[in-house]
Phi, psi and omega in degrees: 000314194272166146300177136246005136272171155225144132219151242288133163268002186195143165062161157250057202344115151308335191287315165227034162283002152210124178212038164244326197288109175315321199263008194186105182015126187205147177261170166222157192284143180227099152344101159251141173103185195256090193197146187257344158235137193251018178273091191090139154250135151303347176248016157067017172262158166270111197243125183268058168164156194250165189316143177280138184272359179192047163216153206264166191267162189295114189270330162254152194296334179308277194336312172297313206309330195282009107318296186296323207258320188285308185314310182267359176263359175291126174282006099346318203265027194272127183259156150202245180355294174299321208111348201294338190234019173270130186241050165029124179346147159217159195212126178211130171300141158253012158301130172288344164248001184255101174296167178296314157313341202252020172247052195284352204260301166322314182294341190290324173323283175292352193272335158331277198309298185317331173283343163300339189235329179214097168343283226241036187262105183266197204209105167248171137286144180256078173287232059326313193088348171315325173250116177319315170220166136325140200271011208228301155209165182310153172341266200318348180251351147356306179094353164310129188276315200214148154226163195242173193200143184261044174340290198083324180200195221232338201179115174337337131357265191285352156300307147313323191282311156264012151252005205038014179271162175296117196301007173281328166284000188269322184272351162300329211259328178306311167328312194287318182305336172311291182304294151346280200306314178320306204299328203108002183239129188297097186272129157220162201226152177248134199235126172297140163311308180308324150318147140328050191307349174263299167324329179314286194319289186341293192267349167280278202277038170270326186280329182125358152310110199282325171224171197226118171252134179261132178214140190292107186272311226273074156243000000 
């Protein structure tokens, strides 16, 4: 289901045009919540690297930071002055009943602490889109630079067919990428290779999407 590649439909993310390479500046991800079973999600998201099969997600704000302080202690990950070459923390759920949002208070938590000590570290998300707001405080107060929204296709159909959720949710997750944006919050969307991708495209920035990633499902 998830990928190991991406490719671009516009542009280049600073945040993710590398993230595998041992050898070289990468962002990193950070796994939330506990949980042992990782056989599937429900929430559906699209990630340009695939779920980890065997580490449990982070529960507490210690657990990110203690990640983030390891991550930047690489001498690879050396960024600089500006900031200019950070391709920053991503927070994605490996829960199957939990969207990524819905850890709004841990993520606000740690992207807090952590920014008392590293300024210019920036921090997206991988969502769904599913969830109207967070259930704890608004988006915009979260702390978050960017979120990525898993569109997936171009038209509630082939949404279905590639998520198995009810084509009804296709028009929930187009609403949220609206609002988002409206809001002010730096929107980019994920998109299936398998899908209509030029419609896809089309229509996440037509909703207010700033970028667009295409990514290879069918492995």
């Amino acid at each position: 289901m998830f990928p190991t590649r991406l490719a671009r439909a516009r542009g280049t993310s600073r945040y993710l045009k590398r993230w595998s390479s041992s050898e070289a500046a990468h962002p990193l991800f950070v796994w939330l919540d506990d949980t042992s079973d990782l056989l599937g999600s429900a929430s559906k998201l699209l990630l340009p690297i695939s779920k980890p099969l065997s580490q449990a997600g982070c529960t507490h704000p210690d657990d990110v930071i203690e990640l983030v302080h390891q991550h930047y202690q690489m001498e690879h990950q050396f960024v600089g002055g500006m900031g200019e070459n950070d391709l920053g923390v991503w927070f994605a759920s490996i829960s199957p009943q939990k969207d990524t949002l819905e850890f709004d208070l841990l993520m606000q938590e740690s992207i807090q602490a952590i920014k008392e000590e590293r300024h210019g570290v920036p921090f997206g998300a991988f969502t769904n889109g599913l969830v109207t707001e967070p259930p704890n405080i608004p988006l915009s107060e979260v702390g978050l630079d960017c979120i990525q929204v898993s569109l997936w296709a171009g038209n509630p159909k082939t949404y279905q067919e590639k998520t198995g959720l009810d084509a009804r949710a296709f028009g929930q997750v187009c609403g949220f990428i609206a609002n988002a944006a409206e809001q002010g919050i730096a929107v980019e969307v994920g998109i299936s290779a398998s899908a209509d991708v030029s419609a896809a495209r089309d229509l996440a920035m037509s909703l207010g999407a700033r970028d667009v990633h295409v990514y290879n499902t069918d492995r």
